[in-house]
C-alpha positions in Angstrom: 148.3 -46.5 -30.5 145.0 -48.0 -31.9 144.6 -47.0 -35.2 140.6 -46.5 -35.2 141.4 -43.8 -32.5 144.2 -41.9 -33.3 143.2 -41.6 -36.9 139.2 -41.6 -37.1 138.3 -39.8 -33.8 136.7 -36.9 -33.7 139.6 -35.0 -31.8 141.7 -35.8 -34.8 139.3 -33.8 -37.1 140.5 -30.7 -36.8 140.0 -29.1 -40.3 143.5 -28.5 -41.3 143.8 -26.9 -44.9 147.0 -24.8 -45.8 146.3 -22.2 -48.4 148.8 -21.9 -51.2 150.3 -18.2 -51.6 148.3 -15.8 -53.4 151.8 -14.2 -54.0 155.5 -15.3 -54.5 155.9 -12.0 -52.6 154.0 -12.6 -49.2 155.9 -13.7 -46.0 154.5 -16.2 -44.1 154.4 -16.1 -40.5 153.5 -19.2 -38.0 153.0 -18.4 -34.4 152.5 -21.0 -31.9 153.3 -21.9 -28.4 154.4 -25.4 -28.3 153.7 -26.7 -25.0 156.7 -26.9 -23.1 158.0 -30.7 -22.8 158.2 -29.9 -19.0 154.9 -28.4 -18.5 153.2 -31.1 -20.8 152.3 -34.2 -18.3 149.7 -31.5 -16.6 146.6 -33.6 -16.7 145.0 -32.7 -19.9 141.8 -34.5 -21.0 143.1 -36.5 -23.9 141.2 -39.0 -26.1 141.7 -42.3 -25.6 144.2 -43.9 -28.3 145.6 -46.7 -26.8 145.2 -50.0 -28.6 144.6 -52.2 -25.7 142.3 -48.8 -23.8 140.0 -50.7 -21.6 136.6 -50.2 -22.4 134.8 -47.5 -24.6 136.8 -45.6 -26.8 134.6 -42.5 -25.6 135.0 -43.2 -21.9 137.4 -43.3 -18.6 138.0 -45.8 -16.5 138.2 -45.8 -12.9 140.3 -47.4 -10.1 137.4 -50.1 -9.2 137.2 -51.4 -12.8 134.7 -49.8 -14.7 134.2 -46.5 -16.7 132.4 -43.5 -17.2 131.9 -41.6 -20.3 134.1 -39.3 -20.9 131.4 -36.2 -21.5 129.4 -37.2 -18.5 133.2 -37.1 -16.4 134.0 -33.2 -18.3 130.6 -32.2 -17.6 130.8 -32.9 -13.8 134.1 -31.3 -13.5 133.1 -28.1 -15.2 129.5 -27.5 -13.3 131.5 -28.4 -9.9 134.1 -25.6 -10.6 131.2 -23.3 -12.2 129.2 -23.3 -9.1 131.9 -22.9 -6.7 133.3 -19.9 -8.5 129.9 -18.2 -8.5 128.9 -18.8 -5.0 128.5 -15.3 -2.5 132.0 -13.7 -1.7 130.9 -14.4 2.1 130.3 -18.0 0.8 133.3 -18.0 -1.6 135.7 -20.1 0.9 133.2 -22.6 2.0 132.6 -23.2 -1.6 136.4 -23.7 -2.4 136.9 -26.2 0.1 134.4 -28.2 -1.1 135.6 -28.0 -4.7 139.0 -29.2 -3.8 137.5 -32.3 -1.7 135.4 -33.2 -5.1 138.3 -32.8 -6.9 140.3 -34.8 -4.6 137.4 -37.5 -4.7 137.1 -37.1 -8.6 141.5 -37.9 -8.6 141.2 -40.9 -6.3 138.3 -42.7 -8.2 140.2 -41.5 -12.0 144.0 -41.5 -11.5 144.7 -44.8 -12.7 147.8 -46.3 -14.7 145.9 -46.7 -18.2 144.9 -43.1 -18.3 148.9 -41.9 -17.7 149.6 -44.2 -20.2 147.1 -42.8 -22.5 148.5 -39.5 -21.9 151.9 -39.9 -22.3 150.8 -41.3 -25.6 149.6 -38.3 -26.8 152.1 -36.1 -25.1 155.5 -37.5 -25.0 157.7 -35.0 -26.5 159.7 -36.8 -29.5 156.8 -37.9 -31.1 155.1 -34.4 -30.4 158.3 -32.8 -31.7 157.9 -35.1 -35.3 154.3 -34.2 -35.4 155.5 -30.2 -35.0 158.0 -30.9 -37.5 155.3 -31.9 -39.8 153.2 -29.1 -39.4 155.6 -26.7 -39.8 156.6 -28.5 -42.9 153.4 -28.3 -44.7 152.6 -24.8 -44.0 156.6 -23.8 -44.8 156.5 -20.5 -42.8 159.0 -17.8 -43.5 158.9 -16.8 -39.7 158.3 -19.1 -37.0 157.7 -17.4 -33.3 157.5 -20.1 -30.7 156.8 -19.9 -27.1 157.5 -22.3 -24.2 160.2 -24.1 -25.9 162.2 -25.5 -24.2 164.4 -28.2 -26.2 165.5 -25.4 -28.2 169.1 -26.9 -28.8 167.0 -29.4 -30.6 164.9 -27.3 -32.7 167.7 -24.8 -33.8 169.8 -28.3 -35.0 167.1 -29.6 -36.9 164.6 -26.8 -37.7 168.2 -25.7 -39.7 168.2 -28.6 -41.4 165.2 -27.0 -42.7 166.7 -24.4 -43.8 165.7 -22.1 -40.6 168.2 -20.2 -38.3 168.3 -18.8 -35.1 171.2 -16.8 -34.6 172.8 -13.8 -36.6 175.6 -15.4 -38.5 174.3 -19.3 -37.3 177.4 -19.7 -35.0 175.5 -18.7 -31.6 174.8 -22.2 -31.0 172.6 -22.4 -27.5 173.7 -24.7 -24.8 170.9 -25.9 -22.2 171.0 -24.8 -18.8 172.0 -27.6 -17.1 175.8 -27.0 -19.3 176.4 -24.0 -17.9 176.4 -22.1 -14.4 175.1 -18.4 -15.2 173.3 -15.5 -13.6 170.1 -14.3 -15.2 171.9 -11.5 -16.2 174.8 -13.6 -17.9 172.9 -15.3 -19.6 171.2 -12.7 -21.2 174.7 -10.9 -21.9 175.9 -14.2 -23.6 172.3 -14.4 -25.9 172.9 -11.2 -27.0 176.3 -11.1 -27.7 175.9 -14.5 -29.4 172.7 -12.7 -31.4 170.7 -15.8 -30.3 167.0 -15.5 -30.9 166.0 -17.1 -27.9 165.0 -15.8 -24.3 164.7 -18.2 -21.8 163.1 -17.9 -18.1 165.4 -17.9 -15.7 165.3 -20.8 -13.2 161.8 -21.7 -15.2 159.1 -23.3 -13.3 159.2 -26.2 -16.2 163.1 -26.6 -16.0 162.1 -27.5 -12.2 159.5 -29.2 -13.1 161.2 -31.7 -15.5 164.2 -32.4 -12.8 161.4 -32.9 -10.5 159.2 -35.2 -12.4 162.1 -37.3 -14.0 164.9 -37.6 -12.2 164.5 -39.9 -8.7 163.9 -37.6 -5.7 166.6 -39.9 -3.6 169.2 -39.4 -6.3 168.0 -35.6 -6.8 168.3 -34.7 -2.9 171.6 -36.7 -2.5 173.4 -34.2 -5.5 171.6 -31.3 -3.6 173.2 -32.3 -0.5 176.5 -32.8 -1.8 176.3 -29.2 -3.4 174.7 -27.7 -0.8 176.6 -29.4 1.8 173.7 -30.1 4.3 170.4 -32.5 4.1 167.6 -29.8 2.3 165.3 -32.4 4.1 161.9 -32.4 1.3 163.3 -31.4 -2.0 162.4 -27.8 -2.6 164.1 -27.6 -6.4 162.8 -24.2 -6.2 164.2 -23.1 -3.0 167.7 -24.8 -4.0 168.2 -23.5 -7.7 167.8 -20.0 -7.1 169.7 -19.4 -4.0 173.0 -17.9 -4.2 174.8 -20.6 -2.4 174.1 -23.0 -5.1 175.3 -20.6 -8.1 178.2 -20.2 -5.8 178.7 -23.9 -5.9 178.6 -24.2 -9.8 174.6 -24.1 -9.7 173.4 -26.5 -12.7 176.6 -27.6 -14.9 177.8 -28.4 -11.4 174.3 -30.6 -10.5 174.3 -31.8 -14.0 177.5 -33.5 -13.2 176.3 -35.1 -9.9 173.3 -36.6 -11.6 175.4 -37.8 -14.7 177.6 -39.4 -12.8 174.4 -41.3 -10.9 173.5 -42.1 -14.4 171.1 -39.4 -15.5 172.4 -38.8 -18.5 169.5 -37.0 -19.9 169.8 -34.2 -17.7 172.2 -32.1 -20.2 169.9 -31.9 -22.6 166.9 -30.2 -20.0 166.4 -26.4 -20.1 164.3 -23.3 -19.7 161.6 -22.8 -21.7 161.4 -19.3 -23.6 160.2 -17.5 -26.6 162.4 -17.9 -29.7 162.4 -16.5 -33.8 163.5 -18.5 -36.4 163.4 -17.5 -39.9 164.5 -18.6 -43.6 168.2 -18.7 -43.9 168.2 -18.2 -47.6 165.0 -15.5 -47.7 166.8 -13.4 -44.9 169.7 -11.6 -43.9 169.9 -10.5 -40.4 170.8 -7.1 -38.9 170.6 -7.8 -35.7 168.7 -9.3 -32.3 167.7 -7.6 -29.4 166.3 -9.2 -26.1 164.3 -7.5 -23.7 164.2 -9.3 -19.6 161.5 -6.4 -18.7 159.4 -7.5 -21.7 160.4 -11.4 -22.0 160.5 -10.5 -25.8 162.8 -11.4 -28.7 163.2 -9.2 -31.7 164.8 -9.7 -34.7 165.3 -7.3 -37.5 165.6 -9.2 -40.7 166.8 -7.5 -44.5 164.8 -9.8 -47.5 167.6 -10.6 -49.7 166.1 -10.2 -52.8 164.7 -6.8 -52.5 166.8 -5.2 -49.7 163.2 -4.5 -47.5 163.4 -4.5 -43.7 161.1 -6.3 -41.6 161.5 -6.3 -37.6 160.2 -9.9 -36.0 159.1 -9.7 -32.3 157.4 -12.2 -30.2 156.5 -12.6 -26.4 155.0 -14.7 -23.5 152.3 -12.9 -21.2 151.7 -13.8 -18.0 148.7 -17.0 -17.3 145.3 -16.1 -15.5 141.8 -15.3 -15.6 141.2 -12.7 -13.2 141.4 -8.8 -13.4 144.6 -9.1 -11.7 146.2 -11.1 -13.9 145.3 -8.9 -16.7 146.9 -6.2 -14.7 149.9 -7.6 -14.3 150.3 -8.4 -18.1 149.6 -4.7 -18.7 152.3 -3.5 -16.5 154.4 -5.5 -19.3 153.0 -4.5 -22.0 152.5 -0.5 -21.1 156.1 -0.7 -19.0 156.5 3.1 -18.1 160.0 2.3 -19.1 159.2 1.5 -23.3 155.5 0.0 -24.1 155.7 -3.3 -26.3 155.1 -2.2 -29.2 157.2 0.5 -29.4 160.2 -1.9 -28.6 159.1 -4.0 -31.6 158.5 -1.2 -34.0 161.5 -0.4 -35.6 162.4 2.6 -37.4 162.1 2.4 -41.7 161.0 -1.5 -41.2 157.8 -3.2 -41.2 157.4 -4.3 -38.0 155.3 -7.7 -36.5 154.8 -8.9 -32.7 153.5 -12.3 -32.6 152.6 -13.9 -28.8 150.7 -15.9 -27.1 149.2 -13.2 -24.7 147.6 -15.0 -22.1 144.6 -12.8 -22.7 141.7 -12.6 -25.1 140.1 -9.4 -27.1 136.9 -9.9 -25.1 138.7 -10.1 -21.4 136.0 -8.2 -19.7 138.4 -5.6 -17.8 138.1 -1.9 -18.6 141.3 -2.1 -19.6 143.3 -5.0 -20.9 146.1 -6.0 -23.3 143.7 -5.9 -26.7 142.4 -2.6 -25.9 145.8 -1.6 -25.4 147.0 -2.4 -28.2 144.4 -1.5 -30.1 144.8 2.5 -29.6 144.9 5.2 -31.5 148.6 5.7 -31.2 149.9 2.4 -31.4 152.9 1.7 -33.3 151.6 -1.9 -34.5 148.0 -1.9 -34.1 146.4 -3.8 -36.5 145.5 -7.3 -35.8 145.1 -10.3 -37.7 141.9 -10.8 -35.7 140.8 -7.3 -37.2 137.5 -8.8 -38.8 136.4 -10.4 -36.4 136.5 -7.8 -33.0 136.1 -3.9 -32.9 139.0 -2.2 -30.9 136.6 -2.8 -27.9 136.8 -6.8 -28.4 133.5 -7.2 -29.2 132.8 -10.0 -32.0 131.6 -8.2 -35.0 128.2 -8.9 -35.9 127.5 -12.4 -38.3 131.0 -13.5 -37.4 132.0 -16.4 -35.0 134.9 -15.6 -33.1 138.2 -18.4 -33.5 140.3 -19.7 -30.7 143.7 -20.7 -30.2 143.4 -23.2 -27.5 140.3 -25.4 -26.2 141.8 -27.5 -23.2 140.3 -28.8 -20.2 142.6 -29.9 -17.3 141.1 -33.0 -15.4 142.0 -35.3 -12.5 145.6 -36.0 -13.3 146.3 -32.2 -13.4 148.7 -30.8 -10.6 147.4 -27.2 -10.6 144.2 -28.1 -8.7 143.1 -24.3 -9.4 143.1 -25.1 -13.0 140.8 -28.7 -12.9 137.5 -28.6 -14.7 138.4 -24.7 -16.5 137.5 -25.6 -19.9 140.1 -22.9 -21.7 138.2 -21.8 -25.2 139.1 -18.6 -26.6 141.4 -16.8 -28.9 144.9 -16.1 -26.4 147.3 -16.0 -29.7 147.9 -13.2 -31.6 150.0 -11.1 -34.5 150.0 -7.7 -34.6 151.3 -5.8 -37.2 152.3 -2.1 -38.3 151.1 0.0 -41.0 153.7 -0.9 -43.7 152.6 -4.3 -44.1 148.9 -5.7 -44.7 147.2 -9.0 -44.0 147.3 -11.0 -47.2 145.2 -13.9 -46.1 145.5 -16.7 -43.1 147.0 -19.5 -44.5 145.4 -21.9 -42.4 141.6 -21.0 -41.8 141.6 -20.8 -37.8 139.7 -22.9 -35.6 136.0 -22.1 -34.8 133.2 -24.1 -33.5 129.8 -23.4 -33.4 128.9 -24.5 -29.6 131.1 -24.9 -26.6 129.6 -28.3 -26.8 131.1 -28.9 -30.0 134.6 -28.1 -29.0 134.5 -30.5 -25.4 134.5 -33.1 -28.5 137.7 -31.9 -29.7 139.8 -31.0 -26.6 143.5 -30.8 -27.6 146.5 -31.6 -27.3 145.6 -34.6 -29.7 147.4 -36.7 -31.8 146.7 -34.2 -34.8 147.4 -30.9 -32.7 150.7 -31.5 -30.5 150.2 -28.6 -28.4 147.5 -27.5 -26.1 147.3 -24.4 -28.4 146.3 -24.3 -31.7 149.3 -22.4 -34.4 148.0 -19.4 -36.4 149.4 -19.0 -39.7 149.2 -15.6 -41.6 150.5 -14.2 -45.0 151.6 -10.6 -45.3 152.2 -8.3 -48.1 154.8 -5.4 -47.9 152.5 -2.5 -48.7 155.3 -1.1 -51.1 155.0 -4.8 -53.3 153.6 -4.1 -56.6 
């Protein structure tokens, strides 16, 4: 990594300033989604910070030898997906075709070897994981909610030698996936019995993902075969992993074997990704952990030590999308007939918290959607940290500029083609909170930026930012401390 542009680059300005505590009494809570390890090689538009990048620092180079700059590339991608999106709905499929045969084009002429380099520079999980590590050791958090983890082995061994814990009594050690051969159901019998603070999606698209990606498709077919007992022709992990012939064969301790023994050692160590809590070992006591399928939530109810308060932890995933259906869909969660979200996470004579990454902003423009939703008169937890800056309708409050927690673009090396040349910028992550505790202060100023043109300069992930999400850190007070 060239010094000059991992260090002195504009993506790795970020302002990053963590407040001391206006209180010895106020409980610090990070929330971030990580960026699953197996999700991570998407594409992203990274800076260049390779010592030996050919060319500008500020541009991309292209299979015939030269480059382009990067803005001028950006800028392409994002009016080509603009305009097809806005055409006529009688010319919406002509339009799409077209879109994915410039994107095609725009893959061909900008898929090359330096820029997979480049991004595995930036995204190759230990170094992302030491860069988390540092983060979360500057802002020492008293809560940490986390989504799309999936090394969480890893972080429960050394986020406790922090001093953080994930289970009950600390003896619920989880096991990857690929060591055992569960049903969705028995694995979540085993969390909770365990009291493990982590909920993992079953068969996840990013456990596929990384056996796809990493592990050889001859030697991944062949232990298929062998399991399976017939030739799946093309690998279809997919198909494979979730049929019920394949947990009847010992499912993915039983293909973890096979591809040990063909020297893929690694392959113990890959899991689901999920949505876990972790909190201070010697600030906490917990009561107990409940895990919710329906909800794809975590909650942990915690007792401070010192003062014998309860507090109840919660955190969730939403579903990904930017159309009124997809907003739907996350409200079907969140407003379940069966128990709403946040009257799961509110528990009874505690201060309760529900920290996510929701998948949806305050100003989605649907009639209804997850802010408003929470956000009603009745709700158990419904104020925000995001208070001052939207009204309960999501509109920005006047002379204030609204913060976001992720500003990625996904370019030519992406595989979700429906995603290339979206430039994600708004505010998806959020804590809400219930009426016994108030916001204190953030205790790291969020990110803002004045123009969308601004924040194409600053694309994460980055070297400075190891996620494609930025982490919001807030400080609460217990409304009953002095």
């Amino acid at each position: 990594i060239n010094a000059e542009y991992g260090e002195r680059s504009p993506e790795n300005m970020e302002p990053w300033v963590v407040k001391p505590r206006s209180s010895d009494r106020s409980i610090r809570l990070m929330q971030w989604n990580l960026l699953a390890d197996g999700l991570s090689m998407d594409g992203f538009f990274v800076h260049p910070v390779l010592e030996d990048w050919p060319g500008d620092k500020d541009a991309i180079p292209t299979n015939d030898g030269e480059s382009v700059p990067m803005r001028e590339v950006l800028h392409a991608l994002l009016h080509a997906t603009a305009e097809a999106h806005a055409a006529p709905e009688e010319e919406r499929e002509q339009a799409e075709a077209e879109l994915m045969l410039t994107l095609e084009g725009y893959k061909n002429k900008f898929d090359t070897m330096k820029s997979r380099e480049n991004m595995m520079a930036v995204l190759e999980w230990d170094a992302r994981w030491s860069r988390i590590k540092t983060r979360i050791s500057e802002v020492q958090p008293d809560l940490i909610t986390v989504q799309e983890t999936d090394h969480t082995a890893q972080l429960e061994r050394e986020l406790g030698e922090m001093g953080y814990a994930l289970s009950r009594d600390g003896n619920g050690i989880h096991e990857p996936a690929m060591q055992s051969n569960r049903s969705r159901q028995e694995t979540l019998e085993v969390l909770q019995q365990q009291q493990i603070a982590f909920l993992p999606k079953y068969m996840s698209t990013c456990l596929q993902i990384r056996l796809r990606d990493r592990i050889p498709e001859h030697d991944l077919t062949a232990a298929l075969t062998e399991m399976l007992g017939a030739d799946p022709g093309p690998v279809s992990v997919r198909d494979a992993v979730r049929s019920r012939e394949f947990l009847d064969q010992g499912g993915l301790a039983a293909l973890s074997k096979l591809l040990v023994a063909k020297g893929h050692a690694e392959v113990t160590e890959f899991d689901n990704d999920g949505v876990a809590v972790f909190w201070k070992r010697d600030r906490f006591q917990v009561e107990r952990v409940d895990l919710s399928y329906e909800l794809n939530a975590v909650k942990v109810v915690l007792t401070e030590r010192s003062t014998g308060e309860r507090i109840a932890v919660c955190t969730t995933h939403l579903g990904s999308g930017s159309s009124n259906e997809n907003e739907s869909a996350r409200l079907r969660v969140v407003a379940a007939p069966s128990c709403t979200l946040d009257a799961w996470c509110a528990e009874p004579g505690a201060a309760s918290l529900l920290a996510m990454d929701a998948n949806s902003s305050p100003q989605f423009p649907a009639h209804k959607s997850v802010w408003r939703f929470l956000k009603r008169e009745d709700c158990a937890l419904g104020q925000s940290v995001w208070d001052s800056v939207f009204d309960v309708m999501g509109e920005t409050k006047p002379e204030t500029t609204a913060p976001v927690s992720v500003n990625k673009v996904r370019g030519p090396l992406s595989g979700q083609t429906n995603k290339i040349g979206h430039h994600a910028y708004e505010l998806i992550d959020h804590i809400f909170f219930s009426s016994e505790l108030q916001l204190d202060q953030m205790g790291v100023d969020p990110i803002r930026f004045e123009t969308q043109e601004d924040a194409l300069g600053r694309l994460i992930p980055s070297l400075s930012n190891p996620s494609d999400h930025f982490p919001v850190v807030a400080d609460f007070l217990l409304n009953s401390t002095p």
